[in-house]
C-alpha positions in Angstrom: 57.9 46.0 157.6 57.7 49.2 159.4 58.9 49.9 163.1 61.4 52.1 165.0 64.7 51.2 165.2 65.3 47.9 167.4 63.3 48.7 170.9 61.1 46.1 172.3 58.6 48.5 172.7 58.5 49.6 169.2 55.4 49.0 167.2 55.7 46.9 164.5 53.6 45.7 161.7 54.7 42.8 158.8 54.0 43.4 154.8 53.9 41.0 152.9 57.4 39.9 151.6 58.8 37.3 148.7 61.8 35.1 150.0 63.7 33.2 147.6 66.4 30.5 147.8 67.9 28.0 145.2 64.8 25.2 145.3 61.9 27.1 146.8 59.9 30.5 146.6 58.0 31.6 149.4 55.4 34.5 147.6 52.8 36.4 149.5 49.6 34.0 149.6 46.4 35.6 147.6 43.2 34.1 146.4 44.9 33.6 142.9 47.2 30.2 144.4 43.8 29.1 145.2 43.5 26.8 142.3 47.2 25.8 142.4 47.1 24.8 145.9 43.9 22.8 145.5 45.6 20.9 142.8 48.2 19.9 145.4 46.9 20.1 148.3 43.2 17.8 148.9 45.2 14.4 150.2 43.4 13.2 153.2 46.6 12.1 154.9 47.6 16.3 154.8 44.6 17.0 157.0 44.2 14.0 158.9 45.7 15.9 162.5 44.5 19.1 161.7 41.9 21.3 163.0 39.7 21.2 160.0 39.9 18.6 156.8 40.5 20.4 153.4 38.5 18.3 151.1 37.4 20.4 148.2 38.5 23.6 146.2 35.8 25.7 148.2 37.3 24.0 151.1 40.8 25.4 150.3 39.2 28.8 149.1 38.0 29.0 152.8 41.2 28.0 153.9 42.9 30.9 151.7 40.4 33.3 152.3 40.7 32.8 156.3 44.4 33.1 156.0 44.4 36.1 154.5 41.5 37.5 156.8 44.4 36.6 159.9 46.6 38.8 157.6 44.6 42.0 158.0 44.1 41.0 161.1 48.3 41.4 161.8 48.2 38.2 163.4 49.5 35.9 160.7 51.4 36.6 157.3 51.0 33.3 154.8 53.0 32.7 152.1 52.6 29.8 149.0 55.4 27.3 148.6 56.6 27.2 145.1 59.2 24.9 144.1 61.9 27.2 142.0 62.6 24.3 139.2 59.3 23.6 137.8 56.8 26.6 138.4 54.9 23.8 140.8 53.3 25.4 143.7 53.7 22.6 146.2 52.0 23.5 149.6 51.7 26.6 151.9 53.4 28.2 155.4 52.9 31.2 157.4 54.2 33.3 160.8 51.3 33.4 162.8 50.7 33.9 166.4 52.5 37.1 165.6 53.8 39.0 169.0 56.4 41.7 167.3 56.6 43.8 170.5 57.7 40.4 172.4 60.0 39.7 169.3 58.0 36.7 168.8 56.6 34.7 166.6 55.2 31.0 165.5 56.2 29.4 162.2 53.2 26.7 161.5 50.0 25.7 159.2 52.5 24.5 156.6 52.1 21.8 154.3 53.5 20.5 151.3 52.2 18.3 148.5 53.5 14.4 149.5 55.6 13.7 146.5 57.7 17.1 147.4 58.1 16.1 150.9 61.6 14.6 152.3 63.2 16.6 149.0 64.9 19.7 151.0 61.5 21.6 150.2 61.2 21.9 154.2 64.3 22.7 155.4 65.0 25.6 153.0 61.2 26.9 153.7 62.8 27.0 157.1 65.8 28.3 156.6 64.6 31.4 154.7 61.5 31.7 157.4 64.0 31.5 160.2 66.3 34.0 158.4 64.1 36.6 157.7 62.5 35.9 161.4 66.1 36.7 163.2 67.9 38.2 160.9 65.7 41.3 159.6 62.2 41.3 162.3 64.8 40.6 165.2 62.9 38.3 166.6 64.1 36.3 170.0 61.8 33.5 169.9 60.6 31.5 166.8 57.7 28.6 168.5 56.4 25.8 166.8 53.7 23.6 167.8 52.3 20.6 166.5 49.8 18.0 168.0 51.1 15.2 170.2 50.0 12.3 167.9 51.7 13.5 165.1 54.8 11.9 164.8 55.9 13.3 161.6 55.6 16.8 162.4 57.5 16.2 165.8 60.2 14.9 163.8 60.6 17.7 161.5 60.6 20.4 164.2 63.3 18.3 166.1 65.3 17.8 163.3 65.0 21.5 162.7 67.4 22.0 165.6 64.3 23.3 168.4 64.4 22.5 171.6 60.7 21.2 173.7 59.2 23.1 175.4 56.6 21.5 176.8 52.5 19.7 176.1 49.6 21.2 176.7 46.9 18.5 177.3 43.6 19.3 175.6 44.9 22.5 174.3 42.6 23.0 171.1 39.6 21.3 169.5 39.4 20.0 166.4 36.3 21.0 164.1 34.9 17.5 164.5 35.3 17.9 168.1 38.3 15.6 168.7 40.6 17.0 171.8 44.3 18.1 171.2 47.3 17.8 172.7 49.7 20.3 171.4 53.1 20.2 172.0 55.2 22.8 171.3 58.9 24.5 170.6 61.2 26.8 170.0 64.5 28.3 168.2 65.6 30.8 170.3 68.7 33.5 169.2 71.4 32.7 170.7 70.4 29.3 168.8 70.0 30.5 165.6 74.0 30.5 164.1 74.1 26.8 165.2 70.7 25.9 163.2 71.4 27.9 160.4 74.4 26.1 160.3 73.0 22.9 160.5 70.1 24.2 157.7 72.8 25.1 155.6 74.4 21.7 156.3 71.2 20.1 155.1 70.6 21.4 152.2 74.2 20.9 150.9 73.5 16.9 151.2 70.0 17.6 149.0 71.6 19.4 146.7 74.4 16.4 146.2 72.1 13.6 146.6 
């Protein structure tokens, strides 16, 4: 990360970065997870409200290789989920929608392998995301966004402590030409002590479960 001092109007670029807690790894995301994450990662159910289905290991080679194009791009920094225990890389998440010199940015495209959801994989992604987001970029505004019809992933970001924000009807289109309705959210500073706490609080009941 490079940028001058704190100013608003600084210009600011993100490097790739390694953040680490007690159950999860999040590691820069490069072509050689590829394999890993197609191992994991092909379910039908992970895919079924997304843009675009993931399907095959050239599918998810795309799928890496346009992450990491949106990388040199400065508009997105992906990382690979690996679960700290077993060596098991178990899905993938990334900033994107990255708007440094409005201290802003989206947390999204994450996934995770079914059997290591509901296990505290999530919240501590989160909590090191959101940690690194406010407390070393400075960010004011973390946004999430998910589709309407995905109840799951509304959950999740509500549970996460983020306020609504609002639905935008018809927003995106999916590759098969299906119209979405995105709704989305944020985690704004001043927010950020109480859902940290809250993370924190999470985790604690995973960890003694």
């Amino acid at each position: 990360m490079a940028y001058r001092g704190r100013s608003t109007s600084a210009l600011m670029t993100l490097a790739p970065v390694t953040l680490q807690g007690a159950l999860v790894i999040l590691e820069p995301l490069t072509v050689g997870h590829t394999e890993a994450l197609a191992r994991v990662g092909l379910h039908p159910e992970l895919w079924r409200l997304q843009p675009r289905a993931i399907t095959s290991p050239a599918q998810m080679r795309a799928y890496v290789d346009q992450a990491l194009h949106d990388q040199a791009q400065g508009v997105s920094l992906p990382f690979a989920v690996v679960h700290q225990p077993s060596g098991t890389v178990v899905g993938s998440t990334r900033y994107m929608d990255i708007a440094l010199q409005h201290r802003r940015l989206e947390i999204g495209a994450t996934w995770y392998a079914p059997h290591f959801q509901r296990t505290g994989v999530n919240v501590e992604s989160k909590l090191l995301l959101l940690t690194h987001a406010f407390d070393v970029l400075n960010v004011q505004k973390v946004v999430f966004k998910t589709e309407l019809l995905n109840r799951q992933s509304r959950t999740a970001i509500l549970s996460l402590g983020a306020k609504e924000e609002g639905t935008f009807a018809r927003h995106l289109i999916a590759d098969d030409g299906r119209m979405r309705d995105m709704m989305y959210f944020a985690i704004f500073n001043e927010m950020w002590p109480h859902v940290r706490r809250q993370l924190r609080n999470r985790l604690d009941r995973h960890a003694s479960s």
